[in-house]
N, C-alpha and C positions, 0 to 999 in steps of 0.2 A: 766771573764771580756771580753766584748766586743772592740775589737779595731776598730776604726772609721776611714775608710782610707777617706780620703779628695778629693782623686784624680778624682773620678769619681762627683763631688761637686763642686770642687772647683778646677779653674786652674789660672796660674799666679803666680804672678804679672806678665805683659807681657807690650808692646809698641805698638803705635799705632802713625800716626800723628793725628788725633782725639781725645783720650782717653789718650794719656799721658802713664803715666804706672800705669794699671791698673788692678785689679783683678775681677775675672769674678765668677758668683755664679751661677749655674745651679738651678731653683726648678722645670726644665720640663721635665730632665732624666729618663726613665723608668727601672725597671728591677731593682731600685736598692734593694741591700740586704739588708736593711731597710727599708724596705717600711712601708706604712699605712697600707694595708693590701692583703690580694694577691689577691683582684682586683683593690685596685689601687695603683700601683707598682710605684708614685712618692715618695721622700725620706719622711720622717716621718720630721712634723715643728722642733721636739725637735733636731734630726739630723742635720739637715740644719746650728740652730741657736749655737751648740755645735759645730759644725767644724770651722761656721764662728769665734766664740769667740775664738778656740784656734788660727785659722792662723792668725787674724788678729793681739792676744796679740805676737804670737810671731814675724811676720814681724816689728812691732813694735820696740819689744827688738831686735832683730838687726837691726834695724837700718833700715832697708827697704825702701825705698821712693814707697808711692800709693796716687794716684792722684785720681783715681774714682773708683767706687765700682759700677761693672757692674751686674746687676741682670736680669736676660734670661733663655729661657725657651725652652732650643734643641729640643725635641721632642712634647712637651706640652706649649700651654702657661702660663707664671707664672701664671699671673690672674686668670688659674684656677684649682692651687693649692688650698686645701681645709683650709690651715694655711697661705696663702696670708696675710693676714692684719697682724696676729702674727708674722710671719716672719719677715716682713717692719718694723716693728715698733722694732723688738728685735735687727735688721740690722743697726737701725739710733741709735739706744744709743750705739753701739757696733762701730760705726763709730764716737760717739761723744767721746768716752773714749780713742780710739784709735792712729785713726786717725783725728782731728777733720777740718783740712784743704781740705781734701777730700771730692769731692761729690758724691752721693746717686746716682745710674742713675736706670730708669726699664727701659727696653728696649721688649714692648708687641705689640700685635696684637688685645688685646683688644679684645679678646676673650669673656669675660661675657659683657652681656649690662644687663643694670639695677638692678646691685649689688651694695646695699649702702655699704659692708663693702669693696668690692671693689674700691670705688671711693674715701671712706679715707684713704687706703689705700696710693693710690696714692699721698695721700697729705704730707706723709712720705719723699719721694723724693727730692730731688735738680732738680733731669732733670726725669721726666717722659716722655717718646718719647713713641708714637704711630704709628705705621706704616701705614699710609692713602693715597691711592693711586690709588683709583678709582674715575674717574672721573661717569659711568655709573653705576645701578648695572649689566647691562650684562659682564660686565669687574669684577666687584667686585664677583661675582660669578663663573668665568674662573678662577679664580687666586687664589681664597680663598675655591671652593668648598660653603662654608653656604650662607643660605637661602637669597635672594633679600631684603628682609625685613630690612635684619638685617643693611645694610649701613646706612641707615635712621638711623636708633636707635641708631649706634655709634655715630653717626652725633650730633644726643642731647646731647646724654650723656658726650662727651666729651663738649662740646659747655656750660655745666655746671661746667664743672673744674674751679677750679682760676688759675690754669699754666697749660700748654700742651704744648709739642716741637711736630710736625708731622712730621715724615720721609717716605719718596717716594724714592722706588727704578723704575727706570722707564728702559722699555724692549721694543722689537719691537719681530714680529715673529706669531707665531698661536695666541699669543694676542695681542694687543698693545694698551698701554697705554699713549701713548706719543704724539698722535693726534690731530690734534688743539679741534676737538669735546672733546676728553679726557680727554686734560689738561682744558678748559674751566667749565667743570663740576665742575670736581677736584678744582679749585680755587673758584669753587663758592659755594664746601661744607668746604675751609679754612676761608671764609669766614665769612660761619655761628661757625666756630671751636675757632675762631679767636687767635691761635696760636702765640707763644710766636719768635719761631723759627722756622723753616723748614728745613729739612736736605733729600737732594737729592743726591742720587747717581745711577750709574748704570754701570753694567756688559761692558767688553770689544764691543766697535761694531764689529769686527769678534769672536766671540766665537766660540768652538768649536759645531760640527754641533750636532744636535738635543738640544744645548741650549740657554737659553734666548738672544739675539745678544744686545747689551745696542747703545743706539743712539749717533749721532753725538756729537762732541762739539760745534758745532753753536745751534744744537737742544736744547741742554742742556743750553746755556747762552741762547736765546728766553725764554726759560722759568724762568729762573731764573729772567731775567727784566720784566715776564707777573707778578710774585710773588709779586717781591720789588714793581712793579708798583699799582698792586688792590690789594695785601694783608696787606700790610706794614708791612710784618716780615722781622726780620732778616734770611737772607738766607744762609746756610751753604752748600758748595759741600763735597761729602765724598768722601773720598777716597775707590775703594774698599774692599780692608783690615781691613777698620774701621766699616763697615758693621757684628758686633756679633751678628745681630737677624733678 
């Protein structure tokens, strides 16, 4: 008999001023010893949805207070786990049985564009956040590595959801995204996204040297009344603690 350790899975219940007290579900971890198969060393769906089922029945029975159900993807993004939509979907009756006050969150990069069971997927969720944060794609391709192309296509595809929250961590340094040019793009592909909510945050402005340096707080509130102003979303600042993806 197989024993199913959680730990490298699943971590939590933990706090956040964001997230409440939450528990966090890895399906991006590599290496694990359940995997799919040994070339793709993400945990196996059946895995995933048998650790979630016993942590959550037993946080439950004692008593546990979970506010949100963090689903992220450390090394890989969830989206493209190859048991994504089985997952989601075995996650939300496993959260309606459970915990049923609790919400769903994915928290992706939106890694696959133009995956239909992808994007039902998503519809699983209470907060599906995407990380969007390029205003250029010269910027979106500094920061992300993939192909120029592909910001456009996220741009649709999300622009087709019926809910999406977009989160922007924004930086200054060998790249910078925080630009008046940068931020003007970026509002005007939230634009086409048309976003439920926004969630900004960003790294210390002195950070330690060779990393991202995060901008001012005047910088930060300008943008935030460019948001409220031509977006009309609701705008969230994060803390960065609250930043799990």
């Amino acid at each position: 008999m197989v024993v199913l350790n959680p730990d490298s899975i699943i971590t939590g219940p933990s706090r956040s001023p964001r997230w409440g007290q939450a528990l966090t579900i890895d399906l991006g971890g590599l290496d694990s010893t359940l995997a799919i198969s040994r070339e793709n060393r993400l945990p196996r769906a059946a895995v995933v949805v048998t650790l979630a089922a016993q942590e959550l029945m037993r946080l439950s029975k004692a008593g546990e207070k979970v506010e949100n159900i963090l689903v992220v993807g450390s090394e890989v993004d969830p989206t493209m786990h190859p048991g994504f939509r089985e997952i989601s979907e075995n996650l939300r009756s496993l959260r309606d049985k459970w915990f049923p006050r609790a919400k769903l969150n994915l928290l992706t990069d939106f890694s696959v564009v133009d995956d239909a069971e992808v994007r039902v997927a998503m519809g699983f969720y209470n907060n599906p956040v995407v990380r969007l944060e390029y205003g250029t794609v010269k910027t979106f391709k500094a920061l992300t590595g993939r192909k120029t192309s592909h910001l456009g296509e996220i741009v649709h595809q999300l622009a087709s959801l019926e809910r999406v929250i977009v989160q922007a961590n924004f930086v200054r340094g060998s790249v910078d995204n925080s630009t008046d040019s940068e931020v003007r793009g970026w509002i005007k592909r939230l634009r086409d996204v048309r976003p439920e909510e926004v969630q900004i945050t960003s790294p210390p402005p002195r950070a330690r040297k060779g990393q991202p340096q995060g901008i001012s707080k005047q910088r930060m509130q300008e943008i935030v009344e460019q948001v409220t102003e031509e977006v009309g979303a609701t705008v969230i600042l994060l803390d960065p603690e609250d930043r799990v993806a």
